[in-house]
C-alpha positions in Angstrom: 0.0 0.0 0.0 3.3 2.6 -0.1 4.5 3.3 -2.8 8.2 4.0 -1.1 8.6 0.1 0.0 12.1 -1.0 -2.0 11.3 -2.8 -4.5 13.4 -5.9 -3.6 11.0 -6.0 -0.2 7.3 -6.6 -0.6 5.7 -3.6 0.9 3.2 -5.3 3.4 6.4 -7.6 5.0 8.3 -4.2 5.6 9.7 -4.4 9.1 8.5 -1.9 11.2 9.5 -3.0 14.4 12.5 -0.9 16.5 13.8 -4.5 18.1 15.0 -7.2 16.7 13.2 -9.6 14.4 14.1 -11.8 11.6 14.6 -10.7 8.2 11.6 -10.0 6.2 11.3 -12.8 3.5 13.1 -11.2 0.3 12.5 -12.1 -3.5 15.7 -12.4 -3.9 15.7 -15.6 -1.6 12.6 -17.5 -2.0 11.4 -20.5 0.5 12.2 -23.6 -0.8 9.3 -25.5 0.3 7.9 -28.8 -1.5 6.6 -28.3 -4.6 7.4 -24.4 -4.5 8.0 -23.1 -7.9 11.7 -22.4 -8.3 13.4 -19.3 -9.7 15.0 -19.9 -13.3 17.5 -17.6 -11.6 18.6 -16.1 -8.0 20.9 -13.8 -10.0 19.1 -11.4 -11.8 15.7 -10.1 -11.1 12.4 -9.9 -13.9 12.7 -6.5 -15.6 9.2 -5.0 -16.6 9.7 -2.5 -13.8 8.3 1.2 -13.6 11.5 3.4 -14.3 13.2 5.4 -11.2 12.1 9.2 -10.8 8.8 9.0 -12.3 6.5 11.7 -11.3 2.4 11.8 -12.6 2.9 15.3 -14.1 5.3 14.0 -16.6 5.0 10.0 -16.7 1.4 9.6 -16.0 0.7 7.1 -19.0 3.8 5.1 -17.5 2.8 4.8 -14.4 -0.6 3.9 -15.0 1.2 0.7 -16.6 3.6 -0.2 -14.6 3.6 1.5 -10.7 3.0 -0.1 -7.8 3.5 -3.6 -9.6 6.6 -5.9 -11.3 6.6 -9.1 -12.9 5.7 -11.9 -9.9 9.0 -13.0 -9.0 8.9 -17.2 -8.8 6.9 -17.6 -12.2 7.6 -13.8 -14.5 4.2 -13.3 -15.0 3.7 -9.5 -16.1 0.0 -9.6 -15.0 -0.4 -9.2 -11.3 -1.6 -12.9 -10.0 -4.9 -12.9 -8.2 -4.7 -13.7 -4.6 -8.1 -15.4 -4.0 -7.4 -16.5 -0.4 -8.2 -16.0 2.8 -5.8 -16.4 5.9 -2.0 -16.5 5.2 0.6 -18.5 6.6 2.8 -17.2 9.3 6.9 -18.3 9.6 6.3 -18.9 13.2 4.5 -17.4 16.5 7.0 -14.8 16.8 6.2 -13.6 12.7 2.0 -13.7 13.9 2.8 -12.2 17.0 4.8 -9.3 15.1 2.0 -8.5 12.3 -0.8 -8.6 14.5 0.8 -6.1 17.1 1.5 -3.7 14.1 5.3 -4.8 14.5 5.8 -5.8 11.2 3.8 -5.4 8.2 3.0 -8.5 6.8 -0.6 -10.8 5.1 -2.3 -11.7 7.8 -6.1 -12.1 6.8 -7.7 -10.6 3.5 -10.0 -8.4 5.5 -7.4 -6.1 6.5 -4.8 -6.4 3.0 -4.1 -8.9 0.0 -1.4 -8.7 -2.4 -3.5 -7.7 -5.3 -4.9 -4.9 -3.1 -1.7 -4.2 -1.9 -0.6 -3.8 -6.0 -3.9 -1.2 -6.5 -3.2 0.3 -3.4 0.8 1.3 -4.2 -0.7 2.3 -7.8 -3.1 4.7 -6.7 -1.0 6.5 -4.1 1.5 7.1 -6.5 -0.8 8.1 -9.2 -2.0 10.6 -6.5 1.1 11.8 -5.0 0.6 10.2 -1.8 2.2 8.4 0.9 -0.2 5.7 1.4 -3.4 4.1 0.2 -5.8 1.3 1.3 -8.0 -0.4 -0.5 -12.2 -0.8 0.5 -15.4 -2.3 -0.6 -16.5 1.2 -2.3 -16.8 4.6 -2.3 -19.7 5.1 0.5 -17.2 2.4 2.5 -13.8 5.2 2.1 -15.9 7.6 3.2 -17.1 6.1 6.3 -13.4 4.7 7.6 -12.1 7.8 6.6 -14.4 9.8 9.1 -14.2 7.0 11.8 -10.6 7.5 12.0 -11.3 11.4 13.1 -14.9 11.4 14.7 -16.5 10.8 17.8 -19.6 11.2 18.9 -20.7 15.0 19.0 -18.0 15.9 16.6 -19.1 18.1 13.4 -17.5 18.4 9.8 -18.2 20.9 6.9 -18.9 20.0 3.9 -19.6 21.8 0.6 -23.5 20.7 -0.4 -22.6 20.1 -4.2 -22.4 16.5 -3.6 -23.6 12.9 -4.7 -27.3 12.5 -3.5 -26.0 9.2 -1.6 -23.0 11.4 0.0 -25.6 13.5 1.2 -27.8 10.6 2.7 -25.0 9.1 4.3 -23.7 12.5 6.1 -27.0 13.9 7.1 -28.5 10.3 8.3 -26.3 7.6 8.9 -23.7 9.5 10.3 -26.2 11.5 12.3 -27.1 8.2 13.9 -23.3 7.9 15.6 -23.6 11.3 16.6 -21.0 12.9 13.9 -22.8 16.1 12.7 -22.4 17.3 8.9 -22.2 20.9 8.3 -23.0 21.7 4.6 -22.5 25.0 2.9 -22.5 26.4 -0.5 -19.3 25.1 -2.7 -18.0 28.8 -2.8 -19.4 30.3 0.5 -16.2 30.4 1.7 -17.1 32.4 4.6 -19.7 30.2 5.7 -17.6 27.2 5.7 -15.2 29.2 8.5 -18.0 30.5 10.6 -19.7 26.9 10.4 -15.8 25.7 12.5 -16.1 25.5 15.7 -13.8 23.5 18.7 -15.7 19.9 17.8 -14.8 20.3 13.8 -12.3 17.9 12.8 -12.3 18.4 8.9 -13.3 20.0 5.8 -14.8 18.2 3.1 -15.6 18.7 -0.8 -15.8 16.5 -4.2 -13.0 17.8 -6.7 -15.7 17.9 -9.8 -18.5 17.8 -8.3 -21.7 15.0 -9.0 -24.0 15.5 -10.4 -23.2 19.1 -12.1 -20.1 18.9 -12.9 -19.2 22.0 -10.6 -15.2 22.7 -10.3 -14.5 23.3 -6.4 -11.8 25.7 -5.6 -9.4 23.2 -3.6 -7.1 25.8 -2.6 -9.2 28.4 -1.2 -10.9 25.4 1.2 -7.6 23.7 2.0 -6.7 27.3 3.4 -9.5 27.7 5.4 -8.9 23.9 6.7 -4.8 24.3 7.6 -6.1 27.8 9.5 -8.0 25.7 11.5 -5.7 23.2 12.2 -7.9 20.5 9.9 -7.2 18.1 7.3 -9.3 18.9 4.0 -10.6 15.2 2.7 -11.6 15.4 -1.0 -13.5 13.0 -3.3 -11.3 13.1 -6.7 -13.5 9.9 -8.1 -15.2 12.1 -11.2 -12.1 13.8 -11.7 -9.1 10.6 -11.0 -5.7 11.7 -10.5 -5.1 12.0 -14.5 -7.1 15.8 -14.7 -6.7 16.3 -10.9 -4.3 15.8 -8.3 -5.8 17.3 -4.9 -2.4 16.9 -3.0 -0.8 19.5 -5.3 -3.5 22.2 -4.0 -3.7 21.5 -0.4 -5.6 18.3 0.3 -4.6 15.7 2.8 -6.9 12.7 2.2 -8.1 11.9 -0.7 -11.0 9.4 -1.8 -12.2 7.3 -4.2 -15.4 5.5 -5.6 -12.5 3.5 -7.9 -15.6 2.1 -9.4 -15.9 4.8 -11.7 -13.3 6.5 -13.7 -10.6 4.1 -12.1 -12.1 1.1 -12.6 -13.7 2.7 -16.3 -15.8 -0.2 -17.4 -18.4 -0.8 -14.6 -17.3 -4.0 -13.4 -16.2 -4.1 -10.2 -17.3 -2.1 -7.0 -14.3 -0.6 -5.3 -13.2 2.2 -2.8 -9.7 4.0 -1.9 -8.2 6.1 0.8 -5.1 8.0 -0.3 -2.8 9.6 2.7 -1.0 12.6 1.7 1.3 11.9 4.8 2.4 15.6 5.5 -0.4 16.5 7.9 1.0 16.6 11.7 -1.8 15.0 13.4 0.6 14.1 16.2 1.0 18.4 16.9 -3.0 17.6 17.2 -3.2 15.1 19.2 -6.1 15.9 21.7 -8.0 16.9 18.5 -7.8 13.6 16.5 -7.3 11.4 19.6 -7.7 8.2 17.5 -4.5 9.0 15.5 -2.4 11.4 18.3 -3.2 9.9 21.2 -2.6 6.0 22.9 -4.7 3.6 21.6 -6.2 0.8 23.9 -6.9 -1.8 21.3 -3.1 -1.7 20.7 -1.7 -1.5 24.3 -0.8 2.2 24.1 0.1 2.6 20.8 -0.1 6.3 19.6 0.0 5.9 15.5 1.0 9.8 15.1 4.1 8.6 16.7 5.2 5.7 15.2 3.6 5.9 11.7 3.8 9.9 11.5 5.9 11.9 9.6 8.4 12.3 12.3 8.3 9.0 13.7 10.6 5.6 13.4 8.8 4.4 10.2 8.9 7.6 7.7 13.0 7.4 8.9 13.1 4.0 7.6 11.3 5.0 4.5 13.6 8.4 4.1 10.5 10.7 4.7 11.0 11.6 8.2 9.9 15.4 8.4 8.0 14.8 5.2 5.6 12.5 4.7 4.2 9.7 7.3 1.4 7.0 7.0 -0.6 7.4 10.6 -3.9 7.9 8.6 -3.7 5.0 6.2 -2.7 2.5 8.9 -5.2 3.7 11.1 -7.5 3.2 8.9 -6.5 -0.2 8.3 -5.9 -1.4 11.4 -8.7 -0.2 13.1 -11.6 0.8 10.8 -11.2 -1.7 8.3 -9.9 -4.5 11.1 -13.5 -3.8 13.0 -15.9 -2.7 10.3 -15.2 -5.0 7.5 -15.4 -3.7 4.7 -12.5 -5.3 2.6 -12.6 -5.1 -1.2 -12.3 -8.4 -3.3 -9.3 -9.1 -5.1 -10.9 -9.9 -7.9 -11.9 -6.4 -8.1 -8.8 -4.8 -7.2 -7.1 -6.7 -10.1 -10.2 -5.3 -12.6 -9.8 -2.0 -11.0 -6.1 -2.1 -11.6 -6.3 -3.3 -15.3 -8.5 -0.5 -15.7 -6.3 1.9 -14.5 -3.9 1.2 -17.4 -5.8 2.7 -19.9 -7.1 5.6 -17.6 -5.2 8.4 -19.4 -6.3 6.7 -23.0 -10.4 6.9 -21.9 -9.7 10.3 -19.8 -9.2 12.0 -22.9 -11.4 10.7 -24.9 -14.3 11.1 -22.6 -13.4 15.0 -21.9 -13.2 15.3 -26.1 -16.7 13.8 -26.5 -17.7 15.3 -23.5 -17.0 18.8 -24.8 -18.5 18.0 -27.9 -21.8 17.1 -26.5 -22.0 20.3 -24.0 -21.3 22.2 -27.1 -24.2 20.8 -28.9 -26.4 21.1 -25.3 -26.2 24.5 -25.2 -27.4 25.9 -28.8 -30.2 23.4 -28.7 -33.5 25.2 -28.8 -35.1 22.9 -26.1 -32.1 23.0 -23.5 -32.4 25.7 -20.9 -28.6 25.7 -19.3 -25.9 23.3 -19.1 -23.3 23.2 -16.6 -20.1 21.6 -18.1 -16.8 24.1 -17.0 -15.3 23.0 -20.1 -17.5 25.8 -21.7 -16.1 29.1 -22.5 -19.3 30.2 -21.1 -19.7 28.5 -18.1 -18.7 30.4 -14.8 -16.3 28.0 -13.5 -14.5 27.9 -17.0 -11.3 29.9 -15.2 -11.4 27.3 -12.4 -11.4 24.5 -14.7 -8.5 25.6 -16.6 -7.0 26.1 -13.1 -7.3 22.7 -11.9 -7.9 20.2 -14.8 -6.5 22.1 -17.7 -6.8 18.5 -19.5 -10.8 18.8 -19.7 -13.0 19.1 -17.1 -14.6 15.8 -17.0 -17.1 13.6 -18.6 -20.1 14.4 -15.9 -22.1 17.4 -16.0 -26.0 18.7 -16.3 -28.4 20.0 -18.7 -31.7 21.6 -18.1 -34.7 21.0 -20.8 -36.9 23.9 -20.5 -40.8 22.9 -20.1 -40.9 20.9 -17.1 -40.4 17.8 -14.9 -42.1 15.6 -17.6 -40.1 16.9 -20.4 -37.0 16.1 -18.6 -38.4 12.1 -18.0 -39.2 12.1 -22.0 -35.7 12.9 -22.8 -34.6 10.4 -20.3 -37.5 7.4 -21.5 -36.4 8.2 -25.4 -32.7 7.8 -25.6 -31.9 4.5 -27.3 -28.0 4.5 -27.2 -27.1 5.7 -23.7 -28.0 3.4 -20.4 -30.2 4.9 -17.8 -27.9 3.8 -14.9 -27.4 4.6 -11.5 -23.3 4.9 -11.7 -20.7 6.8 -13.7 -17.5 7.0 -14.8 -18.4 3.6 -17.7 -16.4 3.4 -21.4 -20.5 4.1 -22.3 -22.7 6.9 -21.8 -24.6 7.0 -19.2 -28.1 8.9 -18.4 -29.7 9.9 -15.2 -32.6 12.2 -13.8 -31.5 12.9 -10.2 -34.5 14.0 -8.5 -36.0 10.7 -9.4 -33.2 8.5 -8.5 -29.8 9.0 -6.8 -30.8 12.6 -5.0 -34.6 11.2 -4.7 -34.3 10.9 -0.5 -33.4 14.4 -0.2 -35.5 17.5 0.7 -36.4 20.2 -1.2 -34.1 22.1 0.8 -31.2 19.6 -0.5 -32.4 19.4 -3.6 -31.8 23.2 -4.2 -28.1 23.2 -2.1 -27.0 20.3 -4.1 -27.8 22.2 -7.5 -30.3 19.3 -8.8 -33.4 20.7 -10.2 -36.9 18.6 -11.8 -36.0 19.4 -15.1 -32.1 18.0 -14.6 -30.5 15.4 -16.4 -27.4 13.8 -15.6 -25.3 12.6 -18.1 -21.6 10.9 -18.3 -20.5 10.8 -21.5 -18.6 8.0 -22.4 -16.0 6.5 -25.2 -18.3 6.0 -28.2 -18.0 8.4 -31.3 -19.2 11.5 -30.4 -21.4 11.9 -33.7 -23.4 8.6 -32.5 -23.8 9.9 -28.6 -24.7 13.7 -30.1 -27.2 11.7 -32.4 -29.0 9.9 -29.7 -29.3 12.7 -27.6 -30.9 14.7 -30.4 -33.8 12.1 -31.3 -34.4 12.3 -27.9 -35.3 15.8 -27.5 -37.1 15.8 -30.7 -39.6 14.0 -28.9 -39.9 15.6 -25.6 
């Protein structure tokens, strides 16, 4: 799950203990058990590997390919193997005794890390420019460990309200049911989110493109108001990835995923991430975030700021002490996903991850056709606004060449003037696209959020999240542009 693991030493067998315990097992001496398969040679490693000094900005294709991964050491196979198992073998008590006391890194039981994950999980964090990632069942599942590793009951959060209608739902209702409050203002009331701070706030929260308009939020400006405070800002980069934009490089500290969507691409697999920046001091914040700064019971003291923190014992033995730590990530393994369960299969990971390879390929064609449909959407005589940023019109046009100067995405809204039943005629008549309740697919997809994904929500809601009757949701996919601009047009011919 971090990237910075030396690529002669599996990542999740990195020795993290300050005593002394054996060796970690190396590639570069495999077991020699009974039927084991046997290395065609101990002398020189597999190439296939992703090249030193790679960074996202310039290398992005590349390391979509190849980081976070290498050709499987015993057998050369290029394709990550699939790890269907359950509980792993330990070397001895003292090797259990070491993993399951945080120790040593190591598989212990695929709720809490595989090797496949552990492969998506390396990928994605260097994609992102992170520290650290860790894999979960979904999106609504990344959300929910990343909160439980900051909230307690009667602690509060602000969030902007241009969300996903089940984002919303989850905040203002389950979370409400373990006491954790959710604060929501406007995406750009910047004073509101400050005033809306108080001593029980412990973070800031916002979707990078926003679902279901397709509004750019102004990262910076937030992540300012959350580092005044003395808060992490925790952003959702799934409609965006970290291809058109990378939230660490404009003040985020957590970052997370629906990696169904754009990640994953082909709407296959159900998946989730939590990316760790690692730069965030939550030891200096201890009493605040007293799950991560402060000892922790269900680990005989433990205080994971300390030892997993940027200053502490492990970023030194990764060469990022003062830099970059992992407290969050681990946490967030060891605890929420340990006790809540909600472990991703690795059978998805490895879809997720081969979908990941072509991520740049499909982000640019989806922003091209997505573009070209907008542009069509907003001469048509029947369409009463449409909210893609990519638009020299729109008002968020500076902010999108600001923060995804790539394109702005494949998800926005348009408005059909006339009414709630135009808007379901447009929706019933389309032939090509899929009325489906996801995004982020190689096809196009259609929605109409008041009727389906922001449904549950208030009239109140409705209006702070920017859905309308008359909205339609639409993520434009791979296909010809010609074909998805055609299907959209016989469709509003008959509305």
């Amino acid at each position: 799950f971090c990237p910075h693991a030396k690529s002669d030493t599996p990542a999740m067998l990195t020795r993290l203990a300050r005593r002394a315990h054996p060796a970690p097992f190396s590639l570069r001496s495999p077991a020699r058990l009974v039927g084991a398969p046997r290395r065609f040679s101990e002398e020189k490693e597999f190439g296939g590997r992703c090249p030193a000094g790679v960074t996202p900005d310039g290398n992005f294709n590349t390391m979509a390919l190849h980081a976070g991964q290498q050709p499987d050491p015993m057998t050369g196979s290029r394709v990550t193997p699939i790890t269907m198992n359950t509980g792993f073998v330990f070397k001895d008590v003292e090797d259990a005794s070491a993993k399951f006391s945080l120790q040593a890194f190591g598989p212990i039981y695929s709720r809490i890390g595989n090797p496949t994950c552990d492969a998506l999980e390396a990928k994605v964090a260097q994609l992102e420019g992170g520290m650290a990632a860790l894999t979960v069942s979904s999106g609504h599942a990344a959300q929910f460990l990343a909160f439980s590793n900051l909230m307690s009951p009667g602690d509060n959060f602000v969030s902007t309200n241009k969300l996903y209608g089940g984002t919303v739902t989850q905040f203002t209702h389950t979370f409400k049911k373990l006491g954790w409050e959710a604060r929501l203002c406007g995406h750009d009331s910047f004073a509101d989110m400050e005033a809306a701070i108080d001593e029980n706030t412990k973070a800031i929260y916002c979707e990078s493109i926003a679902n279901p308009g397709g509004i750019i939020t102004d990262i910076e400006k937030i992540s300012e108001i959350a580092h005044k405070n003395g808060l992490p800002l925790i952003v959702d980069n799934t409609t965006a990835s970290p291809y058109l934009i990378r939230p660490f490089e404009h003040g985020a500290d957590i970052v997370v995923h629906s990696a169904t969507k754009f990640l994953g691409g082909h709407g296959n697999a159900l998946g989730g991430l939590i990316v760790e920046k690692g730069t965030f001091d939550w030891a200096a914040h201890g009493d605040k975030f007293p799950h991560l700064g402060t000892s922790c019971e269900a680990y005989h003291g433990l205080n994971f700021a300390e030892v997993f923190g940027k200053d502490g014992p492990v970023a030194e033995m990764f060469g990022t002490k003062g830099q970059t730590g992992m407290a969050f990530a681990i946490a967030a393994r060891a605890l929420g996903l340990r006790d809540i369960g909600a472990c991703i299969s690795p059978f998805n990971a490895f879809l997720i991850n081969m979908g990941i390879e072509t991520l740049p390929l499909r982000m640019d064609k989806h922003c091209e056709n997505a573009l070209a449909v907008a542009t069509y959407l907003e001469s048509h005589p029947k369409v009463e606004s449409v909210t893609y940023a990519g638009l020299p019109s729109s008002k968020e046009h500076e902010l999108a060449k600001k923060y995804c100067p790539k394109g702005a995405g494949s998800l926005f809204a348009f408005e059909v003037k006339g009414g709630y039943d135009e808007a379901v005629k447009v929706v019933n008549a389309v032939e090509m696209f899929s009325l489906v309740a996801n995004l982020g697919d190689t096809r196009s997809l259609i929605a109409h959020p008041a009727s389906m994904m922001h449904s549950q929500l208030s009239e109140e809601a409705l209006a702070g999240a920017g859905v309308s009757p008359t909205q339609i949701r639409l993520s434009i996919g791979i296909e010809n542009s010609e074909d998805i601009i055609q299907d959209l047009d016989q469709a509003l011919a008959k509305a």
